[in-house]
N, C-alpha and C positions, 0 to 999 in steps of 0.2 A: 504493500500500500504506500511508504515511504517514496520508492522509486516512481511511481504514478504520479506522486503532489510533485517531486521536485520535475519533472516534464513539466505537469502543469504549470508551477511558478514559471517558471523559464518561457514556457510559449507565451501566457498569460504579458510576460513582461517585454517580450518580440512584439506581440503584436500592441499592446497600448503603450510602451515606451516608458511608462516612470508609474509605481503607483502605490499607495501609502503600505505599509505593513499590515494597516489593522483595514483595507482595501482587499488585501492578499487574504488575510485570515476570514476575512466573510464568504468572500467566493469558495473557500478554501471547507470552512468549516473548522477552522482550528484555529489554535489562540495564539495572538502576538508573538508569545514566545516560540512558538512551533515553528514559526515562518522565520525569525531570527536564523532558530538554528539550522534550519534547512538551507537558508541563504549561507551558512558556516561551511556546508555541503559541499555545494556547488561551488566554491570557492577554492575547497578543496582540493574539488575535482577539476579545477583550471578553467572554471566557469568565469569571467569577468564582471560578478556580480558587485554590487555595492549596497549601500544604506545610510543615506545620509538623513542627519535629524534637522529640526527649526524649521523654517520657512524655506518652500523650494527645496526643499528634501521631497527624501520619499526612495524607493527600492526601486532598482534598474541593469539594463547592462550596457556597457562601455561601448558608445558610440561605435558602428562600424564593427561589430561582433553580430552576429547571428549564425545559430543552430545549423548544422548541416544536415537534410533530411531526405536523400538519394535513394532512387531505388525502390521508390514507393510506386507499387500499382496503385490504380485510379482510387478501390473501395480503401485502401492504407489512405489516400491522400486527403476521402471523403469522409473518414472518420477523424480524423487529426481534432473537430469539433467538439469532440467527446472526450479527449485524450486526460485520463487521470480517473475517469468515473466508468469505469470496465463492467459495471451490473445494467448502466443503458446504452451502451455500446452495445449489449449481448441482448437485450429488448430486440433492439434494431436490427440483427441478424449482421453486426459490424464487428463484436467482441473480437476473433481470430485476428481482422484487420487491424485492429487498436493495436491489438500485441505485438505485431509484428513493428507496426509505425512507431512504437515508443524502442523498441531494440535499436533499429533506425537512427534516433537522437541525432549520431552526429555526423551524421552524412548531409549532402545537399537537398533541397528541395525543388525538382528538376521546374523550369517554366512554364511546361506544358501542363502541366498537374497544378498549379496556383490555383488557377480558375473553378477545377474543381471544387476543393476545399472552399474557395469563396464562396462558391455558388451553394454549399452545405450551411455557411453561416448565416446565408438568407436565409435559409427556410429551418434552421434547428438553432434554440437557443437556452442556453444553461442558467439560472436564475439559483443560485445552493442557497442563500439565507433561508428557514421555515418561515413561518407567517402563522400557522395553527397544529394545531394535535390533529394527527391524521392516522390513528390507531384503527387499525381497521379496517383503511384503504385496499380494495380490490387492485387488484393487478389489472391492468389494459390490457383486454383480449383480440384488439381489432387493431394495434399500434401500426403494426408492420404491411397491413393492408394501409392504412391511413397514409403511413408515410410515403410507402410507392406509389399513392396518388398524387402527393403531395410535390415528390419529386419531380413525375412526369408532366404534373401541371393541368393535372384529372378531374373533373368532379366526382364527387363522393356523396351516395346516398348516405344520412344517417339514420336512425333512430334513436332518439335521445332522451332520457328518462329524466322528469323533474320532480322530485320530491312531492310527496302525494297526488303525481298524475300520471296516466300512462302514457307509455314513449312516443311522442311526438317524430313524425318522418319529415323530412328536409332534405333537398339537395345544397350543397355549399360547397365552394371554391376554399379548398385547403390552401392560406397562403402561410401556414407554421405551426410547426411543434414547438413547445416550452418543456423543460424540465423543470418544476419548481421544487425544489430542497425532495426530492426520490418522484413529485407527482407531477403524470404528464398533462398537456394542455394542447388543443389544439384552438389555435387562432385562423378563422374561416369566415368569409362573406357570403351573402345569398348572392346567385348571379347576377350578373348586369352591374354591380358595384352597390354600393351603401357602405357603413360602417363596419369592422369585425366585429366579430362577437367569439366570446371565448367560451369554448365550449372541454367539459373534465374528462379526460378520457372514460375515466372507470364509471360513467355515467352511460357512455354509448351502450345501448342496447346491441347493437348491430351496425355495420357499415363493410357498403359496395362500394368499391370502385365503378366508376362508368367509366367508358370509352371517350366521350363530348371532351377534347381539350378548353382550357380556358388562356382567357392573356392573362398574366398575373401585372399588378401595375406597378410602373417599372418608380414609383416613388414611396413603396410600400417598405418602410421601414422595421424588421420584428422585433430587433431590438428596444429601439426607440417607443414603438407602441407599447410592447410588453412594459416599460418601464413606468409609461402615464398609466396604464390599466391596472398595474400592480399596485402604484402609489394609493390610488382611489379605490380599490377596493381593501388592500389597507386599512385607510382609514374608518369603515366602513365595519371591520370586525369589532366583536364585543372584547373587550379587554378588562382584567383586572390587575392591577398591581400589587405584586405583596415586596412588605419589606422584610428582610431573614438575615440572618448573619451565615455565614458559610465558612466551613471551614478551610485551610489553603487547597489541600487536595481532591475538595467538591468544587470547584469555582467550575475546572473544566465540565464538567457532570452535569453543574446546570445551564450553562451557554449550550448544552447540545440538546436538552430540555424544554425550555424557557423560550419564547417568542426573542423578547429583548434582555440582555440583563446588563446591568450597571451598578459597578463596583466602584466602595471608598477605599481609603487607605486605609491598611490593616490596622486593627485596633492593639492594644495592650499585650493582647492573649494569643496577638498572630489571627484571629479570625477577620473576616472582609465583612463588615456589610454592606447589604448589595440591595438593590433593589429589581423582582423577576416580573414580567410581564406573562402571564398565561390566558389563554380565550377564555376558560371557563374557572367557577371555584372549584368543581372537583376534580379537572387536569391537572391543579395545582397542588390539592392535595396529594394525588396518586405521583408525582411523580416527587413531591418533598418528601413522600413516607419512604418512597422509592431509595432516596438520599441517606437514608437512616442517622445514625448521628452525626455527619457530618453537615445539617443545615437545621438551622431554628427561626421557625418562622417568629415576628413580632407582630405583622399586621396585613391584615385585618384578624381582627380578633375573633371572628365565625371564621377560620381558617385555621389560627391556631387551636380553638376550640376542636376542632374537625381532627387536625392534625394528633391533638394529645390524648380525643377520647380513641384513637383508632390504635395509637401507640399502649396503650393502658389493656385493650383489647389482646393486643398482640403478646404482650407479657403474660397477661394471664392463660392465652390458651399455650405459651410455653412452660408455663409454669407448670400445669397436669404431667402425671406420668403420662410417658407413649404409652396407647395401646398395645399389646404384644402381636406381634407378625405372627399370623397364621403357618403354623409349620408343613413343611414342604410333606404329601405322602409319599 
């Protein structure tokens, strides 16, 4: 997993040229210091990486250095998009090709093959921050049909299921898949143009490919939309904040947890507190009981209330002797 993030950083910092550490650790999934030491890595390994602090810092590499990436068939060239996250590369029937393109690293990236890969970054895009608890989540059964329409520029029948109604049928113009933090998204128009609309994969009922090409419009940005559509619906979620003290060794535990979280400077005892954002009170709870002693919550008080009768429960049914195992005849 190691050798995946430091590809990632590396392309990550190829292709946007300079960008903060705690930038790197969002995309990333991992905390400040992970990306430190990873850049320690690659330094290492005669990477011309850097990290510079204050203003007009930020993590990069040395003007006139880039990766050599030779050698790459077309699907190698077309998966590069994915490169670090090997579980939706193998969604997409690209996994083998990821593998092979990150061995690759330091070979050239012939010219002919660029356009590929660009033309992968229109239409598929990585979004790693969560946004809610998604326990639960259905796998997408229809991904890889989706995306071969997507690619060849196809419309796609769907059937699309909305919470207390039955699945509604639609033709739409796939103009992109989203990964948001493991869940996929498909961004599509009704034909003829209008607005996108985003529709959850693990909602699809069902989806056809049809034969009808479409024009996909040559100023449709996924990136850029996914960005405004994500911001607003964002804000849009229910949220509560709890404030907890965590211990050093849980901080990582609940940023991987936690919607948002934000930490003070450790107190007296070494403990941070912090303050977690989760959608619901009982995500909150279930995942601080999760945390066991290494997090106490303060606030809200029907949380720690929640938190300490669950705790109180949990002693006492350890406290009974085990029953005895049925012995083997």
């Amino acid at each position: 997993m190691r050798a995946s993030r430091l590809v990632s950083i590396l392309l990550l910092l190829q292709v946007h040229g300079r960008l903060r550490a705690s930038e790197l650790a969002a995309r990333l999934e991992v905390s400040v210091r992970t990306v430190y030491r990873d850049l320690d890595a690659l330094a290492e390994a005669g990477v011309p990486v850097y990290a510079r602090q204050g203003a007009g810092g930020g993590c990069g590499v040395l003007e006139g250095y880039r990766t050599r990436l030779t050698g790459l068939t077309e699907g190698e060239a077309e998966a590069l998009f994915l490169a670090g996250v090997p579980g939706p590369a193998g969604d997409l029937g690209l996994g083998t090709a990821l593998a092979a393109a990150q061995l690759k690293l330091l070979a050239a990236l012939p010219e002919q093959l660029r356009a590929r890969a660009g033309r992968a970054r229109e239409r598929f895009h990585m979004d790693m921050p969560r946004w809610f608890d998604r326990a639960g989540e259905a796998e997408p059964g229809h991904l890889v049909a989706i995306a071969g329409a997507l690619w060849d520029d196809r419309l796609v029948e769907l059937a699309y299921r909305r919470q207390g109604r039955p699945p509604a049928v639609r033709v739409v113009e796939p103009l992109g898949l989203v990964l948001k933090a493991g869940v996929w998204y498909l961004v599509a128009r009704l034909p003829g143009g209008g607005d996108p609309h985003v529709y959850r994969l693990s909602r699809v009922a069902a989806a056809a490919r049809l034969e009808e090409a479409f024009a996909r419009p040559d100023d449709f940005d996924l990136a850029v939309f996914w960005s405004g559509w994500a911001r607003e619906f964002a804000a849009g979620l229910p949220r509560i904040a709890v404030r907890a003290r965590l211990a050093p060794e849980a901080v990582a535990g609940a940023r991987s947890v936690a919607i948002e979280v934000e930490t003070g400077p450790p107190e007296a005892d070494g403990w941070v507190p912090a303050t977690l954002v989760f959608e619901r009170l009982e995500h909150a709870a279930h995942h601080l009981l999760g945390m066991g002693p290494g997090a106490e919550v303060l606030e809200p008080p029907e949380l720690r209330e929640r938190v300490t009768a669950a705790a109180r429960a949990t002693v006492r049914r350890y406290a009974r002797r085990p029953a005895a195992a049925p012995r083997a005849q």
